[in-house]
Biopython code that builds the backbone (N, CA, C, O; Angstrom):
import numpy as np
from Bio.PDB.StructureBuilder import StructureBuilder

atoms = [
    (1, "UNK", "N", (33.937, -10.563, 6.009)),
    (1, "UNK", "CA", (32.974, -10.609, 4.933)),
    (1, "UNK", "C", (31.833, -11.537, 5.310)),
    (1, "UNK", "O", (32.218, -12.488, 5.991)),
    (2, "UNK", "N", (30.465, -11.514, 5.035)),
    (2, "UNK", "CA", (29.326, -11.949, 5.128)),
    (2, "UNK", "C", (29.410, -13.508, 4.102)),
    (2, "UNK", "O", (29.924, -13.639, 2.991)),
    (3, "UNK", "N", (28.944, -14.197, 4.668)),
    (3, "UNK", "CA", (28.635, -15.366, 3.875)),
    (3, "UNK", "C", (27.473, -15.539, 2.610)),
    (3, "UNK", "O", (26.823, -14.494, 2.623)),
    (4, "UNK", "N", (27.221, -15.983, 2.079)),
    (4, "UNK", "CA", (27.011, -15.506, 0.672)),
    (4, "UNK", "C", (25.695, -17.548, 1.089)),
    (4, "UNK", "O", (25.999, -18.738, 1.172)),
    (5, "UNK", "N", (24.321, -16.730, 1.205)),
    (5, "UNK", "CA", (23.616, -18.020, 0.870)),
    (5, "UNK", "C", (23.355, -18.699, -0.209)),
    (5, "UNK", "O", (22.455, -18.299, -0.948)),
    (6, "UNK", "N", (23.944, -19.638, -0.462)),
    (6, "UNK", "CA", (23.170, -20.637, -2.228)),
    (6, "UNK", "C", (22.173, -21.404, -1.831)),
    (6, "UNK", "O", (22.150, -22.113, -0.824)),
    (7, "UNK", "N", (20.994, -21.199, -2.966)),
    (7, "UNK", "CA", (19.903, -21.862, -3.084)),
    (7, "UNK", "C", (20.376, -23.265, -3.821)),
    (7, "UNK", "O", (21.194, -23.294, -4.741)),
    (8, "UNK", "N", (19.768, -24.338, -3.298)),
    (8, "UNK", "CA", (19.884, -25.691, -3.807)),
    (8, "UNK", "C", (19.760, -25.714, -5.490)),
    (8, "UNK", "O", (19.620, -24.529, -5.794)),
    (9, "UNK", "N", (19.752, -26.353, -6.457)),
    (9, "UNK", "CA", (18.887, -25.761, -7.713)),
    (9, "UNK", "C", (17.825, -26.474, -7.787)),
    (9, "UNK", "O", (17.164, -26.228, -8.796)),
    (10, "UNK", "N", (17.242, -27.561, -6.853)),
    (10, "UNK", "CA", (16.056, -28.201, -6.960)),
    (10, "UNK", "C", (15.296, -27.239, -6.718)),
    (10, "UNK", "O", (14.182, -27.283, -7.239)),
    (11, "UNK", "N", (15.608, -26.199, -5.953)),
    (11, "UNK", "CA", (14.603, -25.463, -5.158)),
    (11, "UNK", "C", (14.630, -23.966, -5.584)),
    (11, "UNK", "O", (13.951, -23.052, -5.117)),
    (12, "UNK", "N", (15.743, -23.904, -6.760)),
    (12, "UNK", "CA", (15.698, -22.598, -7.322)),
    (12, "UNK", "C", (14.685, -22.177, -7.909)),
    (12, "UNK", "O", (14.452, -21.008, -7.601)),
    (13, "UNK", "N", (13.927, -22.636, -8.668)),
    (13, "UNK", "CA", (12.813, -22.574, -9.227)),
    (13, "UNK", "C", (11.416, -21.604, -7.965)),
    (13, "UNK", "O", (10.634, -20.658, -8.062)),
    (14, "UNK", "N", (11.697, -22.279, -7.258)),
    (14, "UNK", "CA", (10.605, -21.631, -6.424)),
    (14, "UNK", "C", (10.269, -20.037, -5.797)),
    (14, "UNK", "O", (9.241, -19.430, -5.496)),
    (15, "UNK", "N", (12.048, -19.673, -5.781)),
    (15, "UNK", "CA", (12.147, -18.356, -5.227)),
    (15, "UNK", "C", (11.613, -17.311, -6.281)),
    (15, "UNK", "O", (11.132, -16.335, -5.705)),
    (16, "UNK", "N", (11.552, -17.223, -7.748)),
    (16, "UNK", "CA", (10.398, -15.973, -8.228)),
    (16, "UNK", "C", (9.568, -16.252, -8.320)),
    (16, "UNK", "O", (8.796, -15.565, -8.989)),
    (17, "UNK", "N", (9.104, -17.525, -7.686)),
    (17, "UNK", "CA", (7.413, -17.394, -7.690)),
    (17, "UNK", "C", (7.329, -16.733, -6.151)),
    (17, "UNK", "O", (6.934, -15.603, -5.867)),
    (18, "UNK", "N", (7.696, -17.517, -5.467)),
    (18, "UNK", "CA", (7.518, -17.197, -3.545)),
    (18, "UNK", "C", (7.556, -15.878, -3.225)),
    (18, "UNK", "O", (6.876, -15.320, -2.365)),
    (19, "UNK", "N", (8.725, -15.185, -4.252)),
    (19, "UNK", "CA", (8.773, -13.996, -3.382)),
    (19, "UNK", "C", (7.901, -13.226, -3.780)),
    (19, "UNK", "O", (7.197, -12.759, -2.885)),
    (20, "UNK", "N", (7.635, -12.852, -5.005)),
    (20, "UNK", "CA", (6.286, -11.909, -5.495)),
    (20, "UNK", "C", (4.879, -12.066, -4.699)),
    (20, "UNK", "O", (4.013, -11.245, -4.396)),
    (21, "UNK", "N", (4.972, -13.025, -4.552)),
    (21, "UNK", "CA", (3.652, -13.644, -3.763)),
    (21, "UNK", "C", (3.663, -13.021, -2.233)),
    (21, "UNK", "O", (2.739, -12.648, -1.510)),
    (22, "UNK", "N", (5.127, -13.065, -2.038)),
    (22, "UNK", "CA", (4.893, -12.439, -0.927)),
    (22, "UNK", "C", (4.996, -11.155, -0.265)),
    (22, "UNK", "O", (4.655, -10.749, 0.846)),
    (23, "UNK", "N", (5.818, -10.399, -1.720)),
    (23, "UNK", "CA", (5.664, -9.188, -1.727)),
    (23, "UNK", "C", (3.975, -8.385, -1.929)),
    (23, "UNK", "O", (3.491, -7.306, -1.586)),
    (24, "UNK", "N", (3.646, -9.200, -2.428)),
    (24, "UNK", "CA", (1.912, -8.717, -3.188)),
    (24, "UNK", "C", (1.277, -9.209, -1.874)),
    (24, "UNK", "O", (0.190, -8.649, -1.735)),
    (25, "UNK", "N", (1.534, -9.995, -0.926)),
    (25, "UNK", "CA", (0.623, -10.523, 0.163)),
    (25, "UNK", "C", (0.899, -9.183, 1.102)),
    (25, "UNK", "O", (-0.067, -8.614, 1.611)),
    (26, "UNK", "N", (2.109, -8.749, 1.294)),
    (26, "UNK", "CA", (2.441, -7.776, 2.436)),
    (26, "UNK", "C", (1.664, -6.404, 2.020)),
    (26, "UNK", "O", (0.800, -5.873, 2.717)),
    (27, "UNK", "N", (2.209, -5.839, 0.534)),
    (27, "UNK", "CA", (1.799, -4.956, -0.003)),
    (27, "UNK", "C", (-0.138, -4.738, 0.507)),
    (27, "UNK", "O", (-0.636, -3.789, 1.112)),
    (28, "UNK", "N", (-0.758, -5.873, 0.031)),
    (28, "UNK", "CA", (-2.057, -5.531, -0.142)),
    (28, "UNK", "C", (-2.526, -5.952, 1.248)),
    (28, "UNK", "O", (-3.751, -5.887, 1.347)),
    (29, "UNK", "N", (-1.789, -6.437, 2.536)),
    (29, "UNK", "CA", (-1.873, -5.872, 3.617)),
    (29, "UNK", "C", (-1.721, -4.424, 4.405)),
    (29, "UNK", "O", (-2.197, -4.096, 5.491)),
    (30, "UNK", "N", (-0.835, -3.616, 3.420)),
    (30, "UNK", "CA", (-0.660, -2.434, 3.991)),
    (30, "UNK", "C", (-1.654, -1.694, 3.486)),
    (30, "UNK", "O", (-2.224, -0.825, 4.145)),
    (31, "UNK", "N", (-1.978, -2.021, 2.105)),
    (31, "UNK", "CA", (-2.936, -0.997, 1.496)),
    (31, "UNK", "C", (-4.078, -1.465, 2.528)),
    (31, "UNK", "O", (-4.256, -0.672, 3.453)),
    (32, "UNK", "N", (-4.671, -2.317, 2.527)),
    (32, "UNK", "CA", (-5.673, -2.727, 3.172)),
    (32, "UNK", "C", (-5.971, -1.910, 4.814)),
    (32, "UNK", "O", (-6.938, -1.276, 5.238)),
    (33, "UNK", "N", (-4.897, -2.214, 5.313)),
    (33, "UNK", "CA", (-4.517, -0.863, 6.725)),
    (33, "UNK", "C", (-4.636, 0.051, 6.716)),
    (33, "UNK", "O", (-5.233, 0.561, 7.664)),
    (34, "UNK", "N", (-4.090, 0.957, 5.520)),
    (34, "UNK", "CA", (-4.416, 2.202, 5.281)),
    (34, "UNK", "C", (-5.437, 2.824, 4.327)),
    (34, "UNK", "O", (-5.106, 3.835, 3.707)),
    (35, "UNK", "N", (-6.700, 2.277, 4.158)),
    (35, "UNK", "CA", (-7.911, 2.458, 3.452)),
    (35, "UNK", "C", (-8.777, 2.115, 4.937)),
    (35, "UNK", "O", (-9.720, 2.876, 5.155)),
    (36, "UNK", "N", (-8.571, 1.249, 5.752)),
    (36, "UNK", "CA", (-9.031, 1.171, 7.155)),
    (36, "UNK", "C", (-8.881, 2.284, 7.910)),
    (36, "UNK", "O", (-9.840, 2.860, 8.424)),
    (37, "UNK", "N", (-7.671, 2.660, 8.026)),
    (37, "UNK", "CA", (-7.075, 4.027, 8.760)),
    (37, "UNK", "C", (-7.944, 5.084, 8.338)),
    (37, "UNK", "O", (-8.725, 5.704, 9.060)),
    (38, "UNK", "N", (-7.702, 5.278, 6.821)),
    (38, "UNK", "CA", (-8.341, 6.705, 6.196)),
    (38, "UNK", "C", (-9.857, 6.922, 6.536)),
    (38, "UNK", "O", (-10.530, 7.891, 6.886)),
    (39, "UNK", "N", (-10.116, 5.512, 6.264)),
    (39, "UNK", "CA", (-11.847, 5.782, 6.666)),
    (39, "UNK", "C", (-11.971, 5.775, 8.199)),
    (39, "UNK", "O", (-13.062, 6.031, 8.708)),
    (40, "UNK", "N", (-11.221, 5.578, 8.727)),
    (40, "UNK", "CA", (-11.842, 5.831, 10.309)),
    (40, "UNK", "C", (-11.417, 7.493, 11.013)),
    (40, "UNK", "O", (-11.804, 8.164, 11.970)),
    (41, "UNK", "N", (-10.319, 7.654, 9.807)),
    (41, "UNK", "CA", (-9.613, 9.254, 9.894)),
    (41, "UNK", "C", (-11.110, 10.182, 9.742)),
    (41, "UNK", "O", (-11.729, 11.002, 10.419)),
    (42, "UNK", "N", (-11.265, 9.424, 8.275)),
    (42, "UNK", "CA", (-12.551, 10.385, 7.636)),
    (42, "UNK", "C", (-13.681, 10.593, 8.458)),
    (42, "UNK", "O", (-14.024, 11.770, 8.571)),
    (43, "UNK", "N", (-14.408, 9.663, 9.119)),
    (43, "UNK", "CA", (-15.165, 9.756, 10.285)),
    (43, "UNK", "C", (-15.126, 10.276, 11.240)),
    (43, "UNK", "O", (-16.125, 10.663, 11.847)),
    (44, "UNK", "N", (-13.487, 10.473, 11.761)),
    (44, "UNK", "CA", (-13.682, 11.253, 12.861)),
    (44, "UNK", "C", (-13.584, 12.690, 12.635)),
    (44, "UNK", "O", (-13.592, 13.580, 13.485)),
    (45, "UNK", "N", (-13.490, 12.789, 11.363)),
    (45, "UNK", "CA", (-13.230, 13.856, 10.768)),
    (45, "UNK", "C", (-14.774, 14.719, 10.496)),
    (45, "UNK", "O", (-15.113, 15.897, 10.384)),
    (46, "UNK", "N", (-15.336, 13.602, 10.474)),
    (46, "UNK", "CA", (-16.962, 14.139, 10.260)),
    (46, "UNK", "C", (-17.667, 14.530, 11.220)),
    (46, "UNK", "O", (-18.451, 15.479, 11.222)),
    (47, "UNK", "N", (-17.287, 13.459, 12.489)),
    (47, "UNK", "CA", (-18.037, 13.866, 13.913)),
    (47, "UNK", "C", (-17.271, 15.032, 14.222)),
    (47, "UNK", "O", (-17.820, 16.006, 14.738)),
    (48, "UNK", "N", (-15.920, 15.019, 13.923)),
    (48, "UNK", "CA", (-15.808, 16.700, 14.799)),
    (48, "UNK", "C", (-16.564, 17.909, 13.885)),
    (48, "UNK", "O", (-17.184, 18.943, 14.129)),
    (49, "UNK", "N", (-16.263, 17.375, 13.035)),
    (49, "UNK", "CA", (-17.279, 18.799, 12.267)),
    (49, "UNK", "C", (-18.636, 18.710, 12.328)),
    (49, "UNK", "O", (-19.029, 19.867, 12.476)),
    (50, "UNK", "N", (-19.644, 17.908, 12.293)),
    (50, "UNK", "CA", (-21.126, 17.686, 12.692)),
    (50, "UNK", "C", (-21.194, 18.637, 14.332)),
    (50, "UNK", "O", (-22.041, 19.489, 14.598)),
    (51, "UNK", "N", (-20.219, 18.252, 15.115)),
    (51, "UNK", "CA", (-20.105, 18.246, 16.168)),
    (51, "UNK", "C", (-19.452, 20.018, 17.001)),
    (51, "UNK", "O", (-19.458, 20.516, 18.127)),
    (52, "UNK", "N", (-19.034, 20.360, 15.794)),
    (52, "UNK", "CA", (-18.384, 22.068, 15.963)),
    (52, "UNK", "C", (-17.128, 21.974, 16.417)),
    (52, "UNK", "O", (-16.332, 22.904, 16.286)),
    (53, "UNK", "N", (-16.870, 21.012, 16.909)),
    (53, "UNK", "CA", (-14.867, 20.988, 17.456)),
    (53, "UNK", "C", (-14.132, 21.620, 16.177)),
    (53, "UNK", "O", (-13.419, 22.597, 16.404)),
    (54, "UNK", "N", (-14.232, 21.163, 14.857)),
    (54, "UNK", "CA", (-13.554, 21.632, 13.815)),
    (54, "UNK", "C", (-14.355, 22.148, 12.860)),
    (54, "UNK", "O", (-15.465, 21.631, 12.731)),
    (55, "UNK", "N", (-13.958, 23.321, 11.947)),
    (55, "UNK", "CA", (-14.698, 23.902, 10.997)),
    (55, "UNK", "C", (-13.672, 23.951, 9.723)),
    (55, "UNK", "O", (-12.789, 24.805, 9.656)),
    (56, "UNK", "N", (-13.890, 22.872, 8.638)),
    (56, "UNK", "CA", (-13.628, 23.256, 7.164)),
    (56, "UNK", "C", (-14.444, 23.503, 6.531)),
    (56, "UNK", "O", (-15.634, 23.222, 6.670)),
    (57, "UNK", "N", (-13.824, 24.191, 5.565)),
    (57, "UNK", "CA", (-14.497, 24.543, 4.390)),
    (57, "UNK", "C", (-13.819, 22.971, 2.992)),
    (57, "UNK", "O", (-13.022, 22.036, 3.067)),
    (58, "UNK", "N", (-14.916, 23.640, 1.726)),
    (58, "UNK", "CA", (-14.441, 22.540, 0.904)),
    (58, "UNK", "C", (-12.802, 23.456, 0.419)),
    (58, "UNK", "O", (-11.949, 22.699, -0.043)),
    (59, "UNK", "N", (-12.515, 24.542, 0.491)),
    (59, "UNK", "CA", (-11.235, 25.124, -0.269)),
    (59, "UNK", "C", (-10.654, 25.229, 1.223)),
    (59, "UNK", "O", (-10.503, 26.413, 1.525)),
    (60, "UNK", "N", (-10.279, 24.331, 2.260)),
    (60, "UNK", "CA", (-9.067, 24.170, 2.796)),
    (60, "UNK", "C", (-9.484, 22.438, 2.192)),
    (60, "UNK", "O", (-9.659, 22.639, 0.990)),
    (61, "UNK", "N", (-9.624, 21.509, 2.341)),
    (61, "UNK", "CA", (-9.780, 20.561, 2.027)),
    (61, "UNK", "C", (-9.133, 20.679, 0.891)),
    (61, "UNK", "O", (-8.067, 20.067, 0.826)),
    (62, "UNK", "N", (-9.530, 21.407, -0.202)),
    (62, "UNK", "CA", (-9.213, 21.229, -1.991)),
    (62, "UNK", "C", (-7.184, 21.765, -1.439)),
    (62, "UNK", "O", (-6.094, 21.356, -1.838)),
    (63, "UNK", "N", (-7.579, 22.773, -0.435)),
    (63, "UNK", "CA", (-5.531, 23.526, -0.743)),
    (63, "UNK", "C", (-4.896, 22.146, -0.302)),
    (63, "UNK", "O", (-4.233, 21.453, -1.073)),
    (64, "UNK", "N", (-5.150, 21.832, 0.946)),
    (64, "UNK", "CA", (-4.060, 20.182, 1.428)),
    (64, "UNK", "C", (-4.145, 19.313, 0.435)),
    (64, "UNK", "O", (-3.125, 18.799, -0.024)),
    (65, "UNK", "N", (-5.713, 18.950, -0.165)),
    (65, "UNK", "CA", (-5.129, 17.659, -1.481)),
    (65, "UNK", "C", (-4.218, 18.245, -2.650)),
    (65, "UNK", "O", (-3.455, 17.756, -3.483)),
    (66, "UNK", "N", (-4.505, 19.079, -2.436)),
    (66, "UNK", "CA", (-3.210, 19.806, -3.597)),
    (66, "UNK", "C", (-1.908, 20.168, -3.127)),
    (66, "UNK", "O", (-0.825, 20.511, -3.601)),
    (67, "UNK", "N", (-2.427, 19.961, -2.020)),
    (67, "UNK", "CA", (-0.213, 20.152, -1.447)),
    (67, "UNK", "C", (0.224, 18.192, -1.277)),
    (67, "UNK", "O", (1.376, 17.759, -1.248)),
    (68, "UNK", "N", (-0.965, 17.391, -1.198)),
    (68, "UNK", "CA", (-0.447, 16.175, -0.618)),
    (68, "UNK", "C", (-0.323, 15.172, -1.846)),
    (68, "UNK", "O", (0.506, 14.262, -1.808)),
    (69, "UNK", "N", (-1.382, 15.406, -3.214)),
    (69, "UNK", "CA", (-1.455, 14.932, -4.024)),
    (69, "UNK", "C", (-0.542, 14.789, -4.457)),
    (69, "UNK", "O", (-0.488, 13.578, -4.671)),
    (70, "UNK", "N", (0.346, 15.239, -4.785)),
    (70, "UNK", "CA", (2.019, 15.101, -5.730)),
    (70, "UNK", "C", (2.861, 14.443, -5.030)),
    (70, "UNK", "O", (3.658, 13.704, -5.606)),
    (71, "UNK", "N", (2.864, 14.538, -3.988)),
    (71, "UNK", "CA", (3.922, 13.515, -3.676)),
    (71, "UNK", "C", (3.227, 12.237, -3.387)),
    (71, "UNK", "O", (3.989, 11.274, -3.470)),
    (72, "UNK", "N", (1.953, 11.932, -3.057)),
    (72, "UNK", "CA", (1.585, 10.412, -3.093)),
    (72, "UNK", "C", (1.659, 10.306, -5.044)),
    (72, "UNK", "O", (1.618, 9.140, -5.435)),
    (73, "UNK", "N", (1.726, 11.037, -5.817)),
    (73, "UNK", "CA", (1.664, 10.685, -7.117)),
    (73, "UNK", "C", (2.871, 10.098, -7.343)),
    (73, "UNK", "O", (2.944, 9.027, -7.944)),
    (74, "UNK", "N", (4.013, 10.788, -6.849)),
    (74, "UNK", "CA", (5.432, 11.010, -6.932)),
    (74, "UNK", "C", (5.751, 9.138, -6.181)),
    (74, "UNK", "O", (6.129, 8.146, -6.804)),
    (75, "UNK", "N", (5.558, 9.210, -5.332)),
    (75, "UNK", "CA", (5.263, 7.710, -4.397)),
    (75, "UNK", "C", (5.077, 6.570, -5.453)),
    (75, "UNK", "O", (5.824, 5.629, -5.722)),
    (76, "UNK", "N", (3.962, 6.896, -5.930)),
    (76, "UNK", "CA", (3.012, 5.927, -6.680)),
    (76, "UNK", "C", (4.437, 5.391, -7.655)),
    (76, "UNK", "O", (5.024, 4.336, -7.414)),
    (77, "UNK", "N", (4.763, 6.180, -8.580)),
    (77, "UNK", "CA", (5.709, 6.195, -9.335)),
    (77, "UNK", "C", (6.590, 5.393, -9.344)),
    (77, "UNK", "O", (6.707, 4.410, -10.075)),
    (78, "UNK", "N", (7.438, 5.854, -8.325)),
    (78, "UNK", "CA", (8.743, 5.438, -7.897)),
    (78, "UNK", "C", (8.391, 4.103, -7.209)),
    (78, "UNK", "O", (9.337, 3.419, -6.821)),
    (79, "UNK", "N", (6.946, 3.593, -6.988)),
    (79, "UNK", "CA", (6.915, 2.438, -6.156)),
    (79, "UNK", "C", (6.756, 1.307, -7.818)),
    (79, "UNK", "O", (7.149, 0.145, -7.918)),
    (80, "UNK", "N", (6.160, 2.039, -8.770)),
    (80, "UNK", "CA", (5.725, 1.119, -10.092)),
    (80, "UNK", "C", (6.945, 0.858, -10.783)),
    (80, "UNK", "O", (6.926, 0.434, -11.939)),
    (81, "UNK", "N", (8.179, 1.115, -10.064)),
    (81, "UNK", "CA", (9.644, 0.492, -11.020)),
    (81, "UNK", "C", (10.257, -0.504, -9.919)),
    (81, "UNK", "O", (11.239, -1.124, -10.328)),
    (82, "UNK", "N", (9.821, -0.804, -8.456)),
    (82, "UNK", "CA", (10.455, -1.988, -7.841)),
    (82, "UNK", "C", (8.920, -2.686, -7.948)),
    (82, "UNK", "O", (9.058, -3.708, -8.621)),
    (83, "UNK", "N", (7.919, -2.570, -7.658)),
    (83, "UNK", "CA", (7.061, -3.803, -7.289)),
    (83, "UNK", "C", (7.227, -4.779, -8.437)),
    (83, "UNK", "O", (7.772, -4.327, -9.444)),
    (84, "UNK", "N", (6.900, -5.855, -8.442)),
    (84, "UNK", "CA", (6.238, -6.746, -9.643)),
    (84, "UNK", "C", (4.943, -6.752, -9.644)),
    (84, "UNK", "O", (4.261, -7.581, -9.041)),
    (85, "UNK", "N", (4.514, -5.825, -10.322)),
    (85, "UNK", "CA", (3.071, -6.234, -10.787)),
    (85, "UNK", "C", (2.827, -6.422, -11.516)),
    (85, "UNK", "O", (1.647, -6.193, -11.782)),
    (86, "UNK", "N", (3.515, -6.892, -12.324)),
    (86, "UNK", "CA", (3.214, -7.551, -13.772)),
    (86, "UNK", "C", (3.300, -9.309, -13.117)),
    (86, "UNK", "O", (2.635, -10.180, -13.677)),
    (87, "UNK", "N", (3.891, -9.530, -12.310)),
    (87, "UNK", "CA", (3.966, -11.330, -11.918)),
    (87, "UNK", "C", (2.358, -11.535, -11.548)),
    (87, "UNK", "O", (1.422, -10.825, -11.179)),
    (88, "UNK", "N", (2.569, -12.773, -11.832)),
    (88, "UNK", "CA", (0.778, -13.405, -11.599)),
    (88, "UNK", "C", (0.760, -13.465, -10.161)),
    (88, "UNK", "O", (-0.230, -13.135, -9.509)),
    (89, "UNK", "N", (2.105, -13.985, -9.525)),
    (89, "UNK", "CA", (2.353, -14.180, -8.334)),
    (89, "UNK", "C", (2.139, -12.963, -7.136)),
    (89, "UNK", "O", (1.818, -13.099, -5.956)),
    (90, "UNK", "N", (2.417, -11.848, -7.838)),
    (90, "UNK", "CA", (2.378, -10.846, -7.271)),
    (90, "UNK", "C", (0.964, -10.735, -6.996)),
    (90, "UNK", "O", (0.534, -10.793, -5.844)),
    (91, "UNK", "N", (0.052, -10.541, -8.244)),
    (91, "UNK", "CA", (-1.192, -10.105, -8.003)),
    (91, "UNK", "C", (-2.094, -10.952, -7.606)),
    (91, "UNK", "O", (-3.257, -10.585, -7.444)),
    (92, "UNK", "N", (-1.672, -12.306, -7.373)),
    (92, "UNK", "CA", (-2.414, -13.095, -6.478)),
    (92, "UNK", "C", (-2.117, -13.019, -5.035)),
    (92, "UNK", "O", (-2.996, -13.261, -4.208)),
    (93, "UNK", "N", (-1.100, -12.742, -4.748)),
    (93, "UNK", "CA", (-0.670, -11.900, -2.936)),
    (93, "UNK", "C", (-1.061, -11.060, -2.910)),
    (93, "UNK", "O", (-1.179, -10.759, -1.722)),
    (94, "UNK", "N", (-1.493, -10.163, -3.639)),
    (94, "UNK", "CA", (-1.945, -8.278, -3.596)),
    (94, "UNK", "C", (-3.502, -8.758, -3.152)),
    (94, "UNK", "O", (-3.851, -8.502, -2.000)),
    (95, "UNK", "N", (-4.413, -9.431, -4.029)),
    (95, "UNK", "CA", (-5.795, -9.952, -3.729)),
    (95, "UNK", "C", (-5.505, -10.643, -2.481)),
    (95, "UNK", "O", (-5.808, -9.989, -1.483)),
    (96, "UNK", "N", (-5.150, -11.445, -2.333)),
    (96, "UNK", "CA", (-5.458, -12.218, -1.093)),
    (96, "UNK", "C", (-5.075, -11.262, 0.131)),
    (96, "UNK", "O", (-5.953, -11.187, 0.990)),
    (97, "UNK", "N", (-3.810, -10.454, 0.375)),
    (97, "UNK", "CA", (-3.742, -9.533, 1.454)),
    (97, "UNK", "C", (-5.029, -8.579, 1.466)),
    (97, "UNK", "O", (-5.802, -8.526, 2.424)),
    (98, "UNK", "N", (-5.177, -7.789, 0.221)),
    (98, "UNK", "CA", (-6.571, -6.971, 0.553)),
    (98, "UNK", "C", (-7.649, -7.798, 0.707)),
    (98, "UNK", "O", (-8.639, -7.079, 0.573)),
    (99, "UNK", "N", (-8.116, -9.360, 0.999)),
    (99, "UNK", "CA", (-9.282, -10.076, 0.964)),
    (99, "UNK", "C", (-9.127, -10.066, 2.603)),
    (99, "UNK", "O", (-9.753, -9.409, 3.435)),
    (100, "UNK", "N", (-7.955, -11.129, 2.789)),
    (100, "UNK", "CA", (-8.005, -11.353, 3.775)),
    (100, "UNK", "C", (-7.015, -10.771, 5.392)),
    (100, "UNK", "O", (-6.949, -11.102, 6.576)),
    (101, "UNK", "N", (-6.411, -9.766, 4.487)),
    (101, "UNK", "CA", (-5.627, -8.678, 5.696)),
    (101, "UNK", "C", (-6.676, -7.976, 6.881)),
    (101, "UNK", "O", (-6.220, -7.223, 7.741)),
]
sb = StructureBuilder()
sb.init_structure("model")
sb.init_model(0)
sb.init_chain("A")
sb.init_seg("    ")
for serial, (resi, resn, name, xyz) in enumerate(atoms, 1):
    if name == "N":
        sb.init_residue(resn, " ", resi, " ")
    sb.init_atom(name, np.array(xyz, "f"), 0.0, 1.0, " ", f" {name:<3s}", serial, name[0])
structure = sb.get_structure()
């Protein structure tokens, strides 16, 4: 069997602030990555088409956000019953990762 860590109780106090904070710091590092990603996706997405390598239209564009939309909705969801975003702690790690990620 695994050993079982106890927090001091001087220092209990600290762990729901710390961890939200640092869940909201990681979190709004990833978002931050992937709004970086998308826009550099989107760009290259533009030069190949300016460029003739690729040809869309706006109704293949509209069919994929409609096949991809539901499950990032579905995502969204299921992510708004573990995060804390209701902690102050949280949403002061969420700002500071997207400021400074």
């Amino acid at each position: 069997m695994g050993s079982v860590v106890t927090i001091p109780p001087e220092f209990a106090w600290i762990v729901p602030i710390v961890v939200p904070f640092i869940i909201g710091l990681l979190v709004g590092l990833m978002i931050k990555r992937a709004i970086t990603l998308i826009l550099v996706l989107m760009i290259l997405v533009v030069v190949l088409i300016a460029t003739g390598y690729v040809s869309l239209t706006f109704q293949d564009v509209f069919d994929k956000a409609m096949e991809f939309l539901p499950k990032i909705i579905d995502l969204g969801g299921s992510l708004q019953n573990v995060l804390p975003y209701s902690s102050a702690t949280f949403l002061i790690g969420l700002l500071l990762g997207l400021w400074k990620g």
